[in-house]
C-alpha positions as CSV (number, residue, x, y, z in Angstrom):
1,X,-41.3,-93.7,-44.3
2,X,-40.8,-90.0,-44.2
3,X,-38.4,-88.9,-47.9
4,X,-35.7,-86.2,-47.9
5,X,-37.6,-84.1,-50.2
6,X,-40.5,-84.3,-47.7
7,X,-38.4,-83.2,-44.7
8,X,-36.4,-80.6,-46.7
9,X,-40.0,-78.7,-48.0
10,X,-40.4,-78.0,-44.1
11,X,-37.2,-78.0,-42.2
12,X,-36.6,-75.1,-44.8
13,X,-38.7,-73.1,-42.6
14,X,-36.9,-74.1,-39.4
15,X,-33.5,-72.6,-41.3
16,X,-34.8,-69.6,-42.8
17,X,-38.0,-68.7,-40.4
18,X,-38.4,-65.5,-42.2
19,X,-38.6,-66.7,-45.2
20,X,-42.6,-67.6,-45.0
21,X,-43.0,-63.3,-44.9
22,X,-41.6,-63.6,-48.7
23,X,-43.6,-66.7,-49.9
24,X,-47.1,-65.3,-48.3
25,X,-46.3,-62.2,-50.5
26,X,-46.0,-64.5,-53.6
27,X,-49.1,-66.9,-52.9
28,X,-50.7,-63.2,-52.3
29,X,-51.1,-62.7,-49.0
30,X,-49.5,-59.8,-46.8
31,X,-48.4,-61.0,-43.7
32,X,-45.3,-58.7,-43.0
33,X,-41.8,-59.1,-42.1
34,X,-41.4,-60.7,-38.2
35,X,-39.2,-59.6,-35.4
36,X,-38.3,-63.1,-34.4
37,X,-39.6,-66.5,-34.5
38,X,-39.6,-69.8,-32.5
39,X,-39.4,-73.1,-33.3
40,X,-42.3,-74.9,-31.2
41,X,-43.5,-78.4,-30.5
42,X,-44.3,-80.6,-33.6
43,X,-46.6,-83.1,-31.4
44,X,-50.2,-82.0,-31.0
45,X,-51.4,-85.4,-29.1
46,X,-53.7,-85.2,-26.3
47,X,-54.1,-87.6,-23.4
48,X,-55.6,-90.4,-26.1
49,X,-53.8,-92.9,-27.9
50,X,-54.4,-91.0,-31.4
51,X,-50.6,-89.5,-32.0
52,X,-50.8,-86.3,-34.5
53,X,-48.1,-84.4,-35.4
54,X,-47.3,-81.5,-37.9
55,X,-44.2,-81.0,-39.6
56,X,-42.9,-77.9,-38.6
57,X,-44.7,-75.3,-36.1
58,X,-43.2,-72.0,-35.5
59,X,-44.3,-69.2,-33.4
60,X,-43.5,-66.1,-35.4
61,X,-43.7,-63.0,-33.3
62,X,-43.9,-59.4,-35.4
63,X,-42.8,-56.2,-34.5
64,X,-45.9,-54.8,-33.5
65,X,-46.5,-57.6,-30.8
66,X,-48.5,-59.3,-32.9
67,X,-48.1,-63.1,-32.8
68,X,-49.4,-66.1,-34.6
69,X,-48.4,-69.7,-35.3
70,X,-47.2,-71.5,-38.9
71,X,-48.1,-75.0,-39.3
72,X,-46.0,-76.1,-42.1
73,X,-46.8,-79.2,-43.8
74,X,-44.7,-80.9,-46.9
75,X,-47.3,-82.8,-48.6
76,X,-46.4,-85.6,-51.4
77,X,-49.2,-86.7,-53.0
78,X,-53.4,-86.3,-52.5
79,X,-54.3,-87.3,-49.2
80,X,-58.4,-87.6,-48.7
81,X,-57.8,-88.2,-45.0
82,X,-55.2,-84.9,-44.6
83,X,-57.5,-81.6,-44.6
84,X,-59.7,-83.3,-41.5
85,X,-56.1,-83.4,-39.7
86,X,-55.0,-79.9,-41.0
87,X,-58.5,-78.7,-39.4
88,X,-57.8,-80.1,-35.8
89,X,-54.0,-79.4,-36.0
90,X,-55.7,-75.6,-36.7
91,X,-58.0,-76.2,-33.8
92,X,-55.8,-77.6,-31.4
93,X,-53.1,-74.9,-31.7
94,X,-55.6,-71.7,-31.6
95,X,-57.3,-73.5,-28.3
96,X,-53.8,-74.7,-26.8
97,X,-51.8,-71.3,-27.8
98,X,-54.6,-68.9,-28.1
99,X,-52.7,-67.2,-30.7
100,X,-54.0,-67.4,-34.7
101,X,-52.7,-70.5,-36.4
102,X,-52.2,-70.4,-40.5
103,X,-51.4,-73.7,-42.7
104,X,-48.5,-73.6,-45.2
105,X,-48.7,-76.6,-47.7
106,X,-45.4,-77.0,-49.6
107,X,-45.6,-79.7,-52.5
108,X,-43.1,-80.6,-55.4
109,X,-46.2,-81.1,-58.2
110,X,-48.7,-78.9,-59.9
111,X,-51.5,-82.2,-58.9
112,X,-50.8,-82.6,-55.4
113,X,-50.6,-78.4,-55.2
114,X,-54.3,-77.6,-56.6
115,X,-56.1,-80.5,-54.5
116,X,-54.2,-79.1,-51.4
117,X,-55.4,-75.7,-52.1
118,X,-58.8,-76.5,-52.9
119,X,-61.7,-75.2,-49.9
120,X,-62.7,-78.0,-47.6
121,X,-65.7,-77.6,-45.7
122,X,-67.0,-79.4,-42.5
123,X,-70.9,-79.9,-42.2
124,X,-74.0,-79.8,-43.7
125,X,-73.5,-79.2,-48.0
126,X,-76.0,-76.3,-47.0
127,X,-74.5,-75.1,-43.6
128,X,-71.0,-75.5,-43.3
129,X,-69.8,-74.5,-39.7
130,X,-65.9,-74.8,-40.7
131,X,-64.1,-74.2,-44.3
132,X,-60.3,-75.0,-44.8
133,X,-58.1,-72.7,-46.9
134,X,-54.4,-73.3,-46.7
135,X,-51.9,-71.4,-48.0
136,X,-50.2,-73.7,-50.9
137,X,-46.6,-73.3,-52.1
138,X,-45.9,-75.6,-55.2
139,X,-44.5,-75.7,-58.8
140,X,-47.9,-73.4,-59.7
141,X,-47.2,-70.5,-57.7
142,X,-43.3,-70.3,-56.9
143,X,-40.7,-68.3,-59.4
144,X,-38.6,-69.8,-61.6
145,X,-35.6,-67.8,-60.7
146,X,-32.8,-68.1,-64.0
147,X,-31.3,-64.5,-62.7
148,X,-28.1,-64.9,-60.6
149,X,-29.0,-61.5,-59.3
150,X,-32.3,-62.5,-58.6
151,X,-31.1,-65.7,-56.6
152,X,-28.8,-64.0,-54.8
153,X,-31.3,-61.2,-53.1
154,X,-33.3,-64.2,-51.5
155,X,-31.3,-67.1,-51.2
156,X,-33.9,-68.9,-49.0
157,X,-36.9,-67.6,-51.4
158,X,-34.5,-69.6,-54.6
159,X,-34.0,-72.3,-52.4
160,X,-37.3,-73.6,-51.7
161,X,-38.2,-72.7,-55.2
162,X,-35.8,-75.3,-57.0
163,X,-36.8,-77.6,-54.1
164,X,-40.1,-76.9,-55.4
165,X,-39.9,-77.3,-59.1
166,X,-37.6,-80.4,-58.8
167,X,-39.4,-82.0,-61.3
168,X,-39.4,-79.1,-63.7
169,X,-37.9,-79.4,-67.2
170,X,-36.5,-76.1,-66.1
171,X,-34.6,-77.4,-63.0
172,X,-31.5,-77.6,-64.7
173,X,-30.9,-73.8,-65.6
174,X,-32.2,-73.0,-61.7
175,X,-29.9,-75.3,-60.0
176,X,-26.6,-73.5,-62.6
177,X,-28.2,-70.2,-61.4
178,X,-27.9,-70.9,-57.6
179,X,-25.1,-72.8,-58.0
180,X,-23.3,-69.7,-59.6
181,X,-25.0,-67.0,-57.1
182,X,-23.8,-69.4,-53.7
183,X,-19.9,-69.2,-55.5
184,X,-19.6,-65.4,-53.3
185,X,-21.2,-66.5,-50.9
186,X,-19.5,-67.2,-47.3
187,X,-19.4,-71.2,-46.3
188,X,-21.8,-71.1,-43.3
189,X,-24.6,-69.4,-45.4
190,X,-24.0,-71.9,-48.7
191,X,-23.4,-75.1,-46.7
192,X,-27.4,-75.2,-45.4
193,X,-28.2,-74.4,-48.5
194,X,-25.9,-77.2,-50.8
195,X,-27.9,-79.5,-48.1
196,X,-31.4,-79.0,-48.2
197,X,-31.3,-78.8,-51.9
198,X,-29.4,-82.4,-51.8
199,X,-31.9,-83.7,-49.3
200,X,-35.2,-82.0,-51.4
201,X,-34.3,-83.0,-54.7
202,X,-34.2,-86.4,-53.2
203,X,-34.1,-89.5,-56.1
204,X,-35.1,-87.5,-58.7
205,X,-32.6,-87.1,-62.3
206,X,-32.0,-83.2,-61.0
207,X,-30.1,-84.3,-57.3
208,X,-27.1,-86.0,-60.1
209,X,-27.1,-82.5,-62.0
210,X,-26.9,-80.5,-58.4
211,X,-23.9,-83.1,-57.3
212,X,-22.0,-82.1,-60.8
213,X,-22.6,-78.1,-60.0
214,X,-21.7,-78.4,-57.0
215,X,-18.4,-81.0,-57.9
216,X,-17.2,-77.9,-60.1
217,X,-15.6,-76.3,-57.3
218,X,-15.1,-78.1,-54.3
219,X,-12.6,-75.6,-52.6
220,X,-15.7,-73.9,-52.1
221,X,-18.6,-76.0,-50.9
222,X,-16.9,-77.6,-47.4
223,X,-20.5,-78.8,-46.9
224,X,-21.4,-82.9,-46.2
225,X,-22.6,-83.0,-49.6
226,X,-18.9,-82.1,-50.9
227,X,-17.6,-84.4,-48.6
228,X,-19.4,-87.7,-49.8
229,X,-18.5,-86.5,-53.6
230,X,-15.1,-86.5,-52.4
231,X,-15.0,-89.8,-50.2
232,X,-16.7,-91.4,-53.5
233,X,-13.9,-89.9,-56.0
234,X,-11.1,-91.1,-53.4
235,X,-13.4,-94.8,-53.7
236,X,-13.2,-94.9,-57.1
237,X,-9.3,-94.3,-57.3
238,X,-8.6,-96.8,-54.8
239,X,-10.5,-99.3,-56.6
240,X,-9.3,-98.3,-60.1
241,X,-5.3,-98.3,-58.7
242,X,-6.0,-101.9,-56.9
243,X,-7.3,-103.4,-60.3
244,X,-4.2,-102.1,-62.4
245,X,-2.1,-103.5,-59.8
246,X,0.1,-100.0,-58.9
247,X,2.6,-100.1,-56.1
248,X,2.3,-96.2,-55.5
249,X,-1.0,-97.2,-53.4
250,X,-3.9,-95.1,-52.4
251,X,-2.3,-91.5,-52.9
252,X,-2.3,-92.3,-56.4
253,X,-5.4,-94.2,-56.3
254,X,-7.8,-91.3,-55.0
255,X,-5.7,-88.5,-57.4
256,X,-6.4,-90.7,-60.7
257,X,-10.1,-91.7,-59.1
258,X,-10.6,-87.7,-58.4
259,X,-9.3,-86.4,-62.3
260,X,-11.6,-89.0,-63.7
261,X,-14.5,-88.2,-61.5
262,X,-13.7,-84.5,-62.4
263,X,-13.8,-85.8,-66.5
264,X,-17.1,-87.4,-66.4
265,X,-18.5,-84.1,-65.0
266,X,-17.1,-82.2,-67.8
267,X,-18.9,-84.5,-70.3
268,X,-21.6,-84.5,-68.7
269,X,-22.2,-80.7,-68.3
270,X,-21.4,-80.1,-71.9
271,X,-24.5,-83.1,-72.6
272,X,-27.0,-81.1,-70.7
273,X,-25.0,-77.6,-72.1
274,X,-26.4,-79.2,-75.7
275,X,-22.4,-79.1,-76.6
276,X,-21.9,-81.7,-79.3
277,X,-18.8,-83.9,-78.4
278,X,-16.8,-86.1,-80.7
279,X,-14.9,-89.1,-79.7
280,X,-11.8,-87.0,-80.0
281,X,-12.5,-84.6,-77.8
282,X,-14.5,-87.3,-75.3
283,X,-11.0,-89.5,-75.2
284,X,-8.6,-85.7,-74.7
285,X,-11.1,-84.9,-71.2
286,X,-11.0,-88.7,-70.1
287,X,-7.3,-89.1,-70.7
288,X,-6.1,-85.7,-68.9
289,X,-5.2,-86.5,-65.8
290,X,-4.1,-82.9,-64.2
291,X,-6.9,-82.0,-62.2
292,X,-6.0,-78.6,-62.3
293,X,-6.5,-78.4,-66.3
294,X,-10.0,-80.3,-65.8
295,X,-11.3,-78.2,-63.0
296,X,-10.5,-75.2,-65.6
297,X,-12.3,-76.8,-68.1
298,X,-15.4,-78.0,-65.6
299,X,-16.2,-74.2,-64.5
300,X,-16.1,-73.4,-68.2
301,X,-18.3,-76.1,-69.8
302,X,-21.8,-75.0,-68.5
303,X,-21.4,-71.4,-70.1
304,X,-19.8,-72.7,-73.6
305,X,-21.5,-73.2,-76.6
306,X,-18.6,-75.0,-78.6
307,X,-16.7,-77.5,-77.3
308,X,-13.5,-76.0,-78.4
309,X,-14.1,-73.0,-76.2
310,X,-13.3,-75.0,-73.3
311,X,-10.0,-75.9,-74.4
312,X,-8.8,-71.8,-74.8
313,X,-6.2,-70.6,-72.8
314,X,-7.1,-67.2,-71.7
């Protein structure tokens, strides 16, 4: 079964076609900036029973009419039986399309990123008549962008570099630094983005921490992702004002549910801050129930260093 993280290392591509001009300059290679680019057919099966498919195909046409076409593959773990496919989905397209195919190999670990980028030869040991070089985007080779500046002159380029390094001790500080560069940003440029880094951090610890960032303001982020952290908030108050029995129903249900939703964040964003918290200060956040105080106090707690410095008025 295909993951999210798998589908988001692609369908990145699909959102941000120009993007691969910026990661080929990174793994080393000039290609250029293109004029436009197509999404194109994913299935590759011929008349035969054998079904093969790539990921993501684009046709990406410069400005000098020059053309070619970018199989994009989001690879997971080592795959003996993948490079033979990667050579006839290379095949296939140059003989179907007649234009120059390249191979982009996006993983999310350092393993899976060197086997993929390793040579692979078709032959004799002594005569190979084919060798396989992909182009391999991974935790090895992609920034660590902790510059809000930086993030925000190539938002797709940060993007698929946190999907990237999802498993990176680092993650943390990149997801705060994209969080904080998307906060200017207009809605239908943030909301793709809030997505595909949802759907490519996938199970992993680091999809909680992007939920809390992106919980800290959710006047901002309209996107599905702020949605379902909503609907679970307005859940949780329901449940909590059943239980204790209160006749003022679900209004007050979802606001109580929604200020202690907004609470836990705050702890927990001073925890991964480093912020040592008493169980003074832990029973004052849990206990406030104005959800205007808290949301004043969540945008502070990732930039504090004490914990009282959340608590100043300014």
């Amino acid at each position: 079964m295909v993951s999210s993280s798998h589908e988001a290392m692609h369908r990145i591509f699909q959102e941000y076609p120009g993007l691969f001009s910026r990661v080929s300059e990174v793994l080393g290679v000039s290609i250029g900036s293109p004029a436009s680019a197509t999404i194109m057919p994913t299935d590759l099966t011929e008349n035969r029973p054998l079904e093969r498919r790539v990921d993501t195909l684009l046709r990406i046409d410069m400005e000098d009419d020059e053309s070619y076409l970018l199989a994009i593959e989001a690879q997971g773990k080592k795959d003996p039986e993948k490079p033979v496919s990667w050579m006839y989905y290379l095949s296939y397209l140059q003989a179907k399309y007649r234009l120059p195919p390249m191979l982009l190999v996006v993983c999310q670990d350092r393993a899976t990123a060197e086997w993929a980028a390793q040579p692979y030869s078709v032959g004799h040991p002594k005569a190979p008549v084919l060798t396989l070089r992909p182009l391999v985007a991974g935790p090895h080779n992609m920034p660590v962008i902790k510059d809000v500046a930086e993030a925000r002159k190539d938002l797709a380029l940060a993007t698929l570099a946190v999907i990237t390094h999802a498993g990176d001790p680092d993650i943390g500080t990149m997801l705060k630094t994209l969080s904080t560069a998307l906060r200017d940003v207009p809605e239908p440029i943030a909301d793709p983005i809030v997505e595909l880094i949802a759907q490519g951090l996938g199970k992993r610890p680091a999809a909680q921490q992007w939920r809390n960032l992106v919980a800290v303001d959710l006047s901002f982020y309209k996107s599905a992702l702020s949605e379902e952290i909503r609907d679970e908030g307005r859940a949780e108050g329901r449940v909590q004002g059943r239980a204790e029995g209160r006749t003022e129903g679900r209004a007050e249900g979802r606001a109580e549910g929604r200020a202690e939703g907004i609470a836990r964040s705050v702890l927990l964003l001073l925890g991964q801050s480093g912020v040592a918290v008493s169980g003074e200060v832990r029973e004052r956040i849990m206990n406030c129930t104005d959800v205007d105080q808290l949301s004043r106090w969540l945008l502070r707690a990732p930039n504090v260093s004490a914990v009282e410095e959340i608590f100043a008025e300014k």
